[in-house]
N, CA, C and O of each residue as an XYZ file, in Angstrom:
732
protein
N     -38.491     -3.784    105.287
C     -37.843     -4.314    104.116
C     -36.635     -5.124    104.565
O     -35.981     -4.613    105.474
N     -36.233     -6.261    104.104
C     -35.433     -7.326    104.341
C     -34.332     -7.360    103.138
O     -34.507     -7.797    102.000
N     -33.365     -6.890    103.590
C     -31.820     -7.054    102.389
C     -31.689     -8.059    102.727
O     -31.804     -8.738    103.748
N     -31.239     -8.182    101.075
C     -31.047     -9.782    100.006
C     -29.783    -10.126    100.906
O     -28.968     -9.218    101.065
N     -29.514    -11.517    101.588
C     -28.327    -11.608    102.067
C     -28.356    -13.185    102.583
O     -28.726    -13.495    103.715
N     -27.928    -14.094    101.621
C     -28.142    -15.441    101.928
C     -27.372    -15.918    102.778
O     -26.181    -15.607    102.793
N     -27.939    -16.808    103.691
C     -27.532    -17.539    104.566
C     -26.255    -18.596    104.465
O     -26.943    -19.616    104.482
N     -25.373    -18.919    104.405
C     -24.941    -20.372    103.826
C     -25.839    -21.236    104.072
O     -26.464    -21.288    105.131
N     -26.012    -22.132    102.939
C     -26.386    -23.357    103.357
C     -28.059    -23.432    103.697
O     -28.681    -24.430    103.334
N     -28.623    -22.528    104.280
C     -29.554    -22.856    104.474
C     -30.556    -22.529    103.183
O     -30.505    -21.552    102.436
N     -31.585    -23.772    103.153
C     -32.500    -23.944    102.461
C     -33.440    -22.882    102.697
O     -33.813    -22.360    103.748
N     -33.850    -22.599    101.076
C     -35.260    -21.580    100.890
C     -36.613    -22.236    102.004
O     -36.644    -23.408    102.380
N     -37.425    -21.406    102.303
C     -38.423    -22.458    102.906
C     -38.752    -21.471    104.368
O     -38.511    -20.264    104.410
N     -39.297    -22.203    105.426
C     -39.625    -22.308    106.688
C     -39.091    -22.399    107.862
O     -40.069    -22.333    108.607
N     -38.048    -22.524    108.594
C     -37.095    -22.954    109.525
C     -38.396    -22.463    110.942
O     -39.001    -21.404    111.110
N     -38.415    -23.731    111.722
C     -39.360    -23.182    113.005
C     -38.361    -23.392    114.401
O     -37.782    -24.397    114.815
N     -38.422    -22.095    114.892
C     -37.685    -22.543    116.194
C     -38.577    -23.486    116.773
O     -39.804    -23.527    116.864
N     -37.431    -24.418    117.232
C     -37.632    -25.875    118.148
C     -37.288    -25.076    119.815
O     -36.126    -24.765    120.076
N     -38.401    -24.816    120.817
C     -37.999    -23.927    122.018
C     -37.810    -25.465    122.876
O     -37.865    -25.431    124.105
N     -37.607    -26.680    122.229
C     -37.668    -27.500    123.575
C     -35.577    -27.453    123.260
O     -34.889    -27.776    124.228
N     -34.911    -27.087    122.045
C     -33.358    -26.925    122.300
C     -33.462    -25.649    122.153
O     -32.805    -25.924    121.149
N     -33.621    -24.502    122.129
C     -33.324    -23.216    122.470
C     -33.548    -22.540    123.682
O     -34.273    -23.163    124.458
N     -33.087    -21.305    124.125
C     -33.070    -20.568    125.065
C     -33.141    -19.167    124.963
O     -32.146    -18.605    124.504
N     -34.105    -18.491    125.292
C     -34.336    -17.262    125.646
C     -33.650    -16.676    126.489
O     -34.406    -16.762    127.457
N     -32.705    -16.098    126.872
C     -32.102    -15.763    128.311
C     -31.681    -14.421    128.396
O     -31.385    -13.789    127.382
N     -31.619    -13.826    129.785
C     -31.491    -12.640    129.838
C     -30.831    -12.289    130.608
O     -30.593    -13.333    131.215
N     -29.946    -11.015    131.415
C     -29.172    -11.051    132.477
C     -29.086     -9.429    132.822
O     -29.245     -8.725    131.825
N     -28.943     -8.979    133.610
C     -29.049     -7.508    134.303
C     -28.347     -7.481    135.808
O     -28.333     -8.409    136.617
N     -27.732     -6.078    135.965
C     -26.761     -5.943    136.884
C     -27.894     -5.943    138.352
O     -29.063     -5.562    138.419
N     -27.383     -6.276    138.955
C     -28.074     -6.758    140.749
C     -26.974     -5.867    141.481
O     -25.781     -5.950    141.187
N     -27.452     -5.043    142.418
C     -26.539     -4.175    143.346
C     -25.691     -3.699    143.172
O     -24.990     -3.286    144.095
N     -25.305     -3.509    141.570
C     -24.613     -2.925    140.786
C     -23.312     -3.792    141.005
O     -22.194     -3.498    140.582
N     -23.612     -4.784    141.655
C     -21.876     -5.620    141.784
C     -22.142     -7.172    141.146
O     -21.197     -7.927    140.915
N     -23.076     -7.418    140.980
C     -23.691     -9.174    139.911
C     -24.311     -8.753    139.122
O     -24.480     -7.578    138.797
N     -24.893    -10.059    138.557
C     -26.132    -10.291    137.792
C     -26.759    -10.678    138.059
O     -26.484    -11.139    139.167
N     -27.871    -10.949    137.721
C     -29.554    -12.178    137.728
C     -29.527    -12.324    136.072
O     -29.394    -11.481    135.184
N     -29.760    -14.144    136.043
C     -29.897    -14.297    135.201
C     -31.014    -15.012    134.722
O     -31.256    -15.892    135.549
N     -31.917    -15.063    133.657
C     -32.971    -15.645    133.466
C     -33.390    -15.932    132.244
O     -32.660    -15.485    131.359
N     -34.269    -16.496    131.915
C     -35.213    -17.337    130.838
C     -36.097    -17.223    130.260
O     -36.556    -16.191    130.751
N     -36.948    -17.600    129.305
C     -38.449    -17.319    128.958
C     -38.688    -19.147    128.769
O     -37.713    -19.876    128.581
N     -39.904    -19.616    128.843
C     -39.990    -20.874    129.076
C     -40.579    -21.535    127.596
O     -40.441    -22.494    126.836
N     -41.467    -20.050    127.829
C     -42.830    -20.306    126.579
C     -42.141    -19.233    125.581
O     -42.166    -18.063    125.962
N     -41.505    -19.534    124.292
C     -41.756    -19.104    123.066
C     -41.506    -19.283    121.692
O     -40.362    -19.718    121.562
N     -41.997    -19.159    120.757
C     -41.887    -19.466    119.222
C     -41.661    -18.470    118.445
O     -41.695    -17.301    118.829
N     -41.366    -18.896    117.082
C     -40.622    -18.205    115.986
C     -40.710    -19.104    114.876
O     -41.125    -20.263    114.876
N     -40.119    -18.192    113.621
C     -40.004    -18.725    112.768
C     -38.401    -17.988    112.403
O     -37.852    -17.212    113.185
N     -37.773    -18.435    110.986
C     -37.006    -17.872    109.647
C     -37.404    -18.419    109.015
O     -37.683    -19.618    109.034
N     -37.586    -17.326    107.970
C     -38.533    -17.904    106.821
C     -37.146    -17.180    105.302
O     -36.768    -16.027    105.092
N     -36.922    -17.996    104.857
C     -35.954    -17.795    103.833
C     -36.457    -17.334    102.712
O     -37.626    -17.173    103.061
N     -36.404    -16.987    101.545
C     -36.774    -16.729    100.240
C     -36.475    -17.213     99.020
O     -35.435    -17.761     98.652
N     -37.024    -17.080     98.683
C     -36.161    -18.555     96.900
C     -34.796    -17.421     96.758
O     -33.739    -18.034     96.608
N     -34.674    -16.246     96.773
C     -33.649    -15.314     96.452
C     -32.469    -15.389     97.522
O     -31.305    -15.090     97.256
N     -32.985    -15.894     98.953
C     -31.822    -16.058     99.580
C     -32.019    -15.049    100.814
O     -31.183    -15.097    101.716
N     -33.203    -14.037    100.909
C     -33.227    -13.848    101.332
C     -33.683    -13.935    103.173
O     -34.789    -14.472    103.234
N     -33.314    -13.678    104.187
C     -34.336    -13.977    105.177
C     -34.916    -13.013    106.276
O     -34.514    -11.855    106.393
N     -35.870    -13.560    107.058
C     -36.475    -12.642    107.764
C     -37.376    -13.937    109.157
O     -37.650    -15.133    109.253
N     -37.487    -12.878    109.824
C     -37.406    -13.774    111.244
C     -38.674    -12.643    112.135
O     -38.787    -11.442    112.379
N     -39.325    -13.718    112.344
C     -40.535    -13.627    113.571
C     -40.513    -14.219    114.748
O     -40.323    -15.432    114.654
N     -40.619    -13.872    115.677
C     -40.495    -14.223    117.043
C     -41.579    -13.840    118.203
O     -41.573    -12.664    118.567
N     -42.480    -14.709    118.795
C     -43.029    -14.087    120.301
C     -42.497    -14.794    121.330
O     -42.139    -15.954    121.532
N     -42.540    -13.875    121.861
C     -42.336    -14.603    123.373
C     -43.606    -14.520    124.905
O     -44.243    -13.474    125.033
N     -43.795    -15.487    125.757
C     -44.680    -15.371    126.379
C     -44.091    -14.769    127.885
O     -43.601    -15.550    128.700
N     -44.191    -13.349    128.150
C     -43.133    -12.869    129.372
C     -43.458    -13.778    130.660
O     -42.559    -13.952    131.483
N     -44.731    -14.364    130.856
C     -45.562    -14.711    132.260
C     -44.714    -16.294    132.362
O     -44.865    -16.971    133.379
N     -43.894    -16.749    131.305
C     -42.666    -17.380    131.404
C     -41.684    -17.714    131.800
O     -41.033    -18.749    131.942
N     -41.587    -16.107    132.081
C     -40.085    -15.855    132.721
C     -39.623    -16.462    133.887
O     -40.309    -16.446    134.909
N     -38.128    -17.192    133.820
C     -37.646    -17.609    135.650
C     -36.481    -17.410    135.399
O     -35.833    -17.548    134.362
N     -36.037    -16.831    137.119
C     -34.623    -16.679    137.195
C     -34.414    -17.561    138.324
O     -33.321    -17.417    138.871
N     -35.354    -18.630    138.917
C     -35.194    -19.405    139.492
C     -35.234    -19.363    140.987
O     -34.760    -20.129    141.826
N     -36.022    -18.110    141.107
C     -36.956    -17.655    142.842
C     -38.345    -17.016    142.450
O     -38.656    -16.023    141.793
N     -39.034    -17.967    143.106
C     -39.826    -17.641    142.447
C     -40.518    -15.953    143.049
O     -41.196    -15.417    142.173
N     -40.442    -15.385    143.968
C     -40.735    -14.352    144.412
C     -40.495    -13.278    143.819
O     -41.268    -12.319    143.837
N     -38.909    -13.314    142.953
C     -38.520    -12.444    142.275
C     -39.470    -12.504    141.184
O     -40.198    -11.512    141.152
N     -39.730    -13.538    140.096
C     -40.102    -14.125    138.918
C     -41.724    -13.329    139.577
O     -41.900    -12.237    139.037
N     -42.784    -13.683    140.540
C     -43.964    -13.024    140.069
C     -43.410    -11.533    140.149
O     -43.723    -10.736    139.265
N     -42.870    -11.284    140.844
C     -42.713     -9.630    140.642
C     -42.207     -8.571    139.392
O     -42.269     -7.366    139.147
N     -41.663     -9.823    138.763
C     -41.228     -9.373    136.983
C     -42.727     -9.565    136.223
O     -43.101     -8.983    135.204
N     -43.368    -10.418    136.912
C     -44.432    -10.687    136.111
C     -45.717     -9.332    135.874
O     -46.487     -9.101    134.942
N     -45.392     -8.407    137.655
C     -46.131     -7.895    137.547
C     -46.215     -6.336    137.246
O     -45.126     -6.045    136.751
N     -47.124     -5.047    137.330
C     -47.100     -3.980    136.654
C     -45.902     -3.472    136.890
O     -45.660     -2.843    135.860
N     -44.903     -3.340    137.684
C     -43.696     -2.544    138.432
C     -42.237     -3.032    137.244
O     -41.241     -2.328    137.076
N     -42.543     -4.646    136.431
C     -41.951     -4.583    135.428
C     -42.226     -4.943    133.863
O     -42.084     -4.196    132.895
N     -42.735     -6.538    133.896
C     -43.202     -7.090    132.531
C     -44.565     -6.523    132.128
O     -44.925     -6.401    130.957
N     -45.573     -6.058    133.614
C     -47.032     -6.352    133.527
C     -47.642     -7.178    132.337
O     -48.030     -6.896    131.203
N     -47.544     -8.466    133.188
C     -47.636     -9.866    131.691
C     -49.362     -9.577    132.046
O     -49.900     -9.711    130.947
N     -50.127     -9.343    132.771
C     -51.053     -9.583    132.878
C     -52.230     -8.427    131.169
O     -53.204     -8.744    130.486
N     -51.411     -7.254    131.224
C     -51.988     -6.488    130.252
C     -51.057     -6.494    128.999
O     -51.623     -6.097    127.981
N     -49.483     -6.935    128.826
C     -48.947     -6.649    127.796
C     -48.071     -8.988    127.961
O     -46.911     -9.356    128.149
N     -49.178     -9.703    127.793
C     -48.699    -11.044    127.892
C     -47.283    -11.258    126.979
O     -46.392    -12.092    127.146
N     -47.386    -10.367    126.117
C     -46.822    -11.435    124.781
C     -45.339    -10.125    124.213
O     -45.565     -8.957    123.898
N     -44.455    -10.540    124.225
C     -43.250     -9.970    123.581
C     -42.859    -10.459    122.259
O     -42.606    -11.652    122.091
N     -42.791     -9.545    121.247
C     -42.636     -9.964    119.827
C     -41.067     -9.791    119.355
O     -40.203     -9.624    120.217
N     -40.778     -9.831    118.157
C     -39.707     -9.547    117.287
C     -40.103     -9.883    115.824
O     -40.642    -10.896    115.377
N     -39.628     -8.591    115.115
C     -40.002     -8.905    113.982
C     -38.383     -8.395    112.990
O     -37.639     -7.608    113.575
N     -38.118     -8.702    112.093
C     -36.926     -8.273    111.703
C     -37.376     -7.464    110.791
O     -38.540     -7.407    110.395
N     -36.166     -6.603    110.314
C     -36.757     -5.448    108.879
C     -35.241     -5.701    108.509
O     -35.134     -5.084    107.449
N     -34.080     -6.229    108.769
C     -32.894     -6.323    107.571
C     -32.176     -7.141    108.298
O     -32.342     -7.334    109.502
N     -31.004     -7.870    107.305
C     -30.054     -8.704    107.634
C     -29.415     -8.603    107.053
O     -29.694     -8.875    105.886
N     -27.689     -8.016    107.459
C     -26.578     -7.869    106.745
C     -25.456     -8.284    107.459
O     -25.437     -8.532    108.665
N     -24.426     -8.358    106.603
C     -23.078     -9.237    106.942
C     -22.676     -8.677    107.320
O     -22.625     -7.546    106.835
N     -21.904     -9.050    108.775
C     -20.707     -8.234    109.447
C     -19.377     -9.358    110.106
O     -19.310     -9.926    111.196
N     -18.207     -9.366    108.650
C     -17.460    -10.377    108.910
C     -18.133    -11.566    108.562
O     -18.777    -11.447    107.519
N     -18.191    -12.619    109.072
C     -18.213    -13.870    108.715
C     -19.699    -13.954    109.535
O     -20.359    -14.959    109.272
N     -20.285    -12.999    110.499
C     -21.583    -12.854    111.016
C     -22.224    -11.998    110.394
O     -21.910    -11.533    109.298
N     -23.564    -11.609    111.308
C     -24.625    -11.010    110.875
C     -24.953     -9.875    111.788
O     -24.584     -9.750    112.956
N     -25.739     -9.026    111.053
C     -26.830     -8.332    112.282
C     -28.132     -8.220    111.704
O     -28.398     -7.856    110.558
N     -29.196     -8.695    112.936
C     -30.387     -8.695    111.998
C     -30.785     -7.632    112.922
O     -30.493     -7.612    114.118
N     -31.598     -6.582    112.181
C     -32.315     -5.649    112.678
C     -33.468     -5.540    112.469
O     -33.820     -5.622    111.292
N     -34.650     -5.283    113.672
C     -35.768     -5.490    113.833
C     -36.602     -4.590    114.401
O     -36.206     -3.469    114.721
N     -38.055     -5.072    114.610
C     -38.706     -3.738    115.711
C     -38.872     -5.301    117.145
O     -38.772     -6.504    116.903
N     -39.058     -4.839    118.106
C     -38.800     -5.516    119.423
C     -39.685     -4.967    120.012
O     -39.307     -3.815    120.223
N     -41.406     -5.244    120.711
C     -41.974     -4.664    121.312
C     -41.979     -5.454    122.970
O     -42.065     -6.672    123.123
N     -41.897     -4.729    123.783
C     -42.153     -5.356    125.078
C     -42.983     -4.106    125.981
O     -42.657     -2.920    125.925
N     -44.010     -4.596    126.736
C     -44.818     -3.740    127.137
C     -45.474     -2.864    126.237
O     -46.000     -1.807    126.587
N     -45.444     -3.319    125.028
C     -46.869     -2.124    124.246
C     -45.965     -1.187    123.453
O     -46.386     -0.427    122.581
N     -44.314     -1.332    123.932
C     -43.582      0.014    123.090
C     -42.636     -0.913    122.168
O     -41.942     -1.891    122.446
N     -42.826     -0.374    121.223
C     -41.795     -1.060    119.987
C     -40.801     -0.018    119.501
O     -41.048      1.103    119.056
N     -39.806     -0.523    119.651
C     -38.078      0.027    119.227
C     -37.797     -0.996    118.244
O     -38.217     -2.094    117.878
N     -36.594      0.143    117.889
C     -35.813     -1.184    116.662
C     -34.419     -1.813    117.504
O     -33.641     -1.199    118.235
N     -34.419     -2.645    117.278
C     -32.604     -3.429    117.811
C     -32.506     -4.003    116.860
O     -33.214     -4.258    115.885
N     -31.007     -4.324    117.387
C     -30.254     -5.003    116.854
C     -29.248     -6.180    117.010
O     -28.126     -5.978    117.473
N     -29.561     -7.101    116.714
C     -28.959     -8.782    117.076
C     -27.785     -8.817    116.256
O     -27.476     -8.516    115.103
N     -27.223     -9.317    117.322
C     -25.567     -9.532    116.485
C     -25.950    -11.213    116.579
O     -26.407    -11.864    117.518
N     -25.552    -11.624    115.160
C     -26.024    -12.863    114.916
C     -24.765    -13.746    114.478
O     -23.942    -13.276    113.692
N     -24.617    -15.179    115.061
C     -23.881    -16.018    114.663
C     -24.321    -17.023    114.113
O     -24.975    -17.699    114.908
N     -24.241    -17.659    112.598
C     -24.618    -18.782    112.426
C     -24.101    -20.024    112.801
O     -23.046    -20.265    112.214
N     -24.391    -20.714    113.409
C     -23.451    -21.885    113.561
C     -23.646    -22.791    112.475
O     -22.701    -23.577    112.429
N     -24.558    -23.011    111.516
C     -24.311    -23.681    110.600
C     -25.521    -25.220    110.201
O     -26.142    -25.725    111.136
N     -25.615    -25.548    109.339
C     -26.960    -26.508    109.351
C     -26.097    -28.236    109.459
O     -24.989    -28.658    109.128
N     -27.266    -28.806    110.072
C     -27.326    -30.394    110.011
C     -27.986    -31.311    109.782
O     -29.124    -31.207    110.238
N     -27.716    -32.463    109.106
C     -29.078    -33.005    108.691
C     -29.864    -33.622    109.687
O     -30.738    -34.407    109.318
N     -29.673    -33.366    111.070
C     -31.085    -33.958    112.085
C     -30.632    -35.166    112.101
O     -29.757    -35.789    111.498
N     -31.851    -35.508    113.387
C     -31.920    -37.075    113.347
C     -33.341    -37.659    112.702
O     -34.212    -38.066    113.472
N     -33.506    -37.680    111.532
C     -34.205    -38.018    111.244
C     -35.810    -37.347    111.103
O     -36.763    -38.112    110.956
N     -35.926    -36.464    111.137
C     -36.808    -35.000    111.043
C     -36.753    -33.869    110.310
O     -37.590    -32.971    110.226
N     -35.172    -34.040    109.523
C     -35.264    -33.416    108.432
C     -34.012    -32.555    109.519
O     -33.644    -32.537    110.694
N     -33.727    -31.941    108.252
C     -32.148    -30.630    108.655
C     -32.671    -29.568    109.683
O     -33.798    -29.080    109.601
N     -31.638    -29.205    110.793
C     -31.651    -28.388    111.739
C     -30.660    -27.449    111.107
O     -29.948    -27.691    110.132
N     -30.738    -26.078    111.978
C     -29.950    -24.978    112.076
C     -29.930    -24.204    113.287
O     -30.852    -23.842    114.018
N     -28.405    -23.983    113.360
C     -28.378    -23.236    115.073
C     -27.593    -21.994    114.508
O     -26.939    -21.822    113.479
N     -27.965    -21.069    115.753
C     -27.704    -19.576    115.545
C     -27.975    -18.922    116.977
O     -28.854    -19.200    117.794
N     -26.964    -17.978    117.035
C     -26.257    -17.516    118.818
C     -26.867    -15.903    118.218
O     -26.452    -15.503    117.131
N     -27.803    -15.109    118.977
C     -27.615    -13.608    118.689
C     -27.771    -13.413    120.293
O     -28.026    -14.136    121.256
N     -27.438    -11.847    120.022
C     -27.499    -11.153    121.292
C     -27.460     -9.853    121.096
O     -26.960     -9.493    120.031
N     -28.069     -8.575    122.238
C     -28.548     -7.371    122.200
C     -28.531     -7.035    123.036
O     -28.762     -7.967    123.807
N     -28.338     -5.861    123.719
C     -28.447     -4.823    125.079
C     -29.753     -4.031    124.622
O     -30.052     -3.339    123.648
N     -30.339     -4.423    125.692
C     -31.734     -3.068    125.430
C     -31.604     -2.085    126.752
O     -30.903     -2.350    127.729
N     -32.307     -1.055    126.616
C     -32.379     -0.500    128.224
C     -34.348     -0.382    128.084
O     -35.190      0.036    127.289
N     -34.254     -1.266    129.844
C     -35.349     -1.060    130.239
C     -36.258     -0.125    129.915
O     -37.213     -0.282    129.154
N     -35.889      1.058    130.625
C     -36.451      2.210    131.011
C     -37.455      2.823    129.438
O     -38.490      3.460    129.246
N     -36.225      2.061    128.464
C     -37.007      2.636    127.129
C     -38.292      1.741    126.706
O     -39.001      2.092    125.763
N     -38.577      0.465    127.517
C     -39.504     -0.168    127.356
C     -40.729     -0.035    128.733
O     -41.402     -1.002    129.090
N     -40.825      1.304    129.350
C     -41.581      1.795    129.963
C     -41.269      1.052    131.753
O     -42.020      1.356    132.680
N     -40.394      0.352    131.893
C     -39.990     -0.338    132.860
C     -38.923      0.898    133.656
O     -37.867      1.385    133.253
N     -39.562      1.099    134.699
C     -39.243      2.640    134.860
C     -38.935      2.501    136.695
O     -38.561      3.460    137.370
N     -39.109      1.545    137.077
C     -39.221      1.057    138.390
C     -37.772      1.685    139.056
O     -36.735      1.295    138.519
N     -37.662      2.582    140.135
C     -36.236      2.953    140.559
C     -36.897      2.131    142.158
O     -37.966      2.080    142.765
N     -34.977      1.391    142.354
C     -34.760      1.045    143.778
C     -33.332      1.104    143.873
O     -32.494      0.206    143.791
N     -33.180      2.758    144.125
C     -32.196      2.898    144.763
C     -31.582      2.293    145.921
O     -32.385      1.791    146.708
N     -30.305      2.212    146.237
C     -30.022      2.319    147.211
C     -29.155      3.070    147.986
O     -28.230      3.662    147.432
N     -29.370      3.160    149.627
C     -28.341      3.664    149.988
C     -27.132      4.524    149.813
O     -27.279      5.735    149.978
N     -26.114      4.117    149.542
C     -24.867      4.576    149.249
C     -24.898      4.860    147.941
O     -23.755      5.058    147.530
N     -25.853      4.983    146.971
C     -25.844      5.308    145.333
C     -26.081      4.066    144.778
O     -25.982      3.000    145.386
N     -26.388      4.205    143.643
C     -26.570      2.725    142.908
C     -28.150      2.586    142.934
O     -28.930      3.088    143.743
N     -28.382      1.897    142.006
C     -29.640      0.782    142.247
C     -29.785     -0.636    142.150
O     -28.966     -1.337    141.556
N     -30.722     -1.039    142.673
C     -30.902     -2.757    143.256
C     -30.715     -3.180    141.728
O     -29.765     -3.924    141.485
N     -31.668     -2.707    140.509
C     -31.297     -3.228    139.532
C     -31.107     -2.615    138.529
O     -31.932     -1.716    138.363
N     -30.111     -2.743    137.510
C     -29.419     -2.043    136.609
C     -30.701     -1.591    135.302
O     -31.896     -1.885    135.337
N     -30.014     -0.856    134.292
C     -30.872     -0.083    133.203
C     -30.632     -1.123    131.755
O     -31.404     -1.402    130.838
N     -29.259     -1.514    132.019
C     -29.194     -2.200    130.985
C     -29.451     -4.276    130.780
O     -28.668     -5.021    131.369
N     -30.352     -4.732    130.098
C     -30.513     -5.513    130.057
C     -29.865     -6.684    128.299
O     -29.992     -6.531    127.084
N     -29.247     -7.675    129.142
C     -28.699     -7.946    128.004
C     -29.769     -8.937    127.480
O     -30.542     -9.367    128.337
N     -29.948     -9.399    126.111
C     -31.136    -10.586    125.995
C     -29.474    -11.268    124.826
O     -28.624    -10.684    124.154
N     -29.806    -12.972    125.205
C     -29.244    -13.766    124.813
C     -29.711    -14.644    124.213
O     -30.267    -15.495    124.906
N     -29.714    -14.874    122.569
C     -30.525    -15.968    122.346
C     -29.703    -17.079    121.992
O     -28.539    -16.941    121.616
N     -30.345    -18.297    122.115
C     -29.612    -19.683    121.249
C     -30.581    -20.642    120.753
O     -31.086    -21.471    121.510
N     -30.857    -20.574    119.561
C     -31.840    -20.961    119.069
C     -31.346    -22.193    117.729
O     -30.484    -21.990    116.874
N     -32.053    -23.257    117.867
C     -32.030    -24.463    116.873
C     -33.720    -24.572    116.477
O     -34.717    -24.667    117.194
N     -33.520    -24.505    114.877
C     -35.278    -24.409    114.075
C     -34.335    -25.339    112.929
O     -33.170    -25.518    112.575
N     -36.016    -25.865    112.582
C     -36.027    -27.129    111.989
C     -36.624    -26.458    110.859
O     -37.361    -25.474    110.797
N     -36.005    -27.418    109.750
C     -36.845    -27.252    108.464
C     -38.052    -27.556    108.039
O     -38.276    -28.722    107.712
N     -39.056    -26.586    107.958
C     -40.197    -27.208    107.477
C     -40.520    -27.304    106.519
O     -40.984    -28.396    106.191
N     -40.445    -26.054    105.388
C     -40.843    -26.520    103.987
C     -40.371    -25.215    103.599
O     -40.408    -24.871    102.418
């Protein structure tokens, strides 16, 4: 169920994420002293508004996508030890509410990756609509979420040494997304 909670500005209708200006991105602790940071290449969405104002938001993503820009690392996310894109290809989002917090949002959803679906929660910024160049009005919007792996069956330990592991539990996902009006 999706609480009534209008957007400014934005029109009832269709909004389709445009993935050639958005970004999927993600980032997780490395040797417990950095990050790695990374991408999805391949994915789509919608917001779909309501004559009432209300909205609600669909999202997949294609994991076998993913780069953090080596590629050695990237097949090894690809394969069973984390994403296993080969049996679970496709990462969804679906929202179930959207409410105001301050002058933002949080949309809350179910989030499946690897076959297990949890609910999160996106802290959402609107940045606000424009009329395009000529393609009709755009809208951009910043969310972001901490998931932990482990709860998405990604269970892989590489300890090291002196304590710690090679890679951290918590994963942040970053979105920045511009969708166009369709109808």
């Amino acid at each position: 169920m999706t609480t009534a909670i209008a957007l400014p500005t934005l029109t009832a209708g269709t909004w389709a994420i445009d993935a050639s200006h958005s970004t999927v991105g993600f980032s997780v602790r490395h040797l417990m002293v950095s990050k790695v940071r990374g991408r999805f290449q391949d994915f789509s969405g919608a917001i779909t508004v309501a004559e009432d104002g209300t909205p609600s938001v669909e999202a997949q993503i294609q994991v076998a996508s993913i780069t953090t820009d080596n590629e050695q690392r990237d097949n090894h996310l690809r394969a069973a030890d984390f994403f296993d894109a080969e049996q679970y290809p496709t990462a969804t989002f679906k929202s179930t509410s959207v409410t105001a917090k301050g002058e933002d949002f949080v949309v809350t959803g179910d989030f499946t990756l690897r076959g297990v679906t949890r609910p999160v929660d996106l802290e959402l910024e609107f940045n606000g609509v424009n009329p395009g160049m000529g393609h009709g009005p755009v809208a951009g919007f910043e969310a972001s979420t901490v998931i932990n792996r482990k709860d998405y069956g990604i269970s892989i330990e590489m300890p090291l040494e002196g304590g710690g592991a090679v890679v951290g539990d918590k994963i942040t996902l970053t979105l920045e997304i511009e969708a166009g009006y369709q109808a």
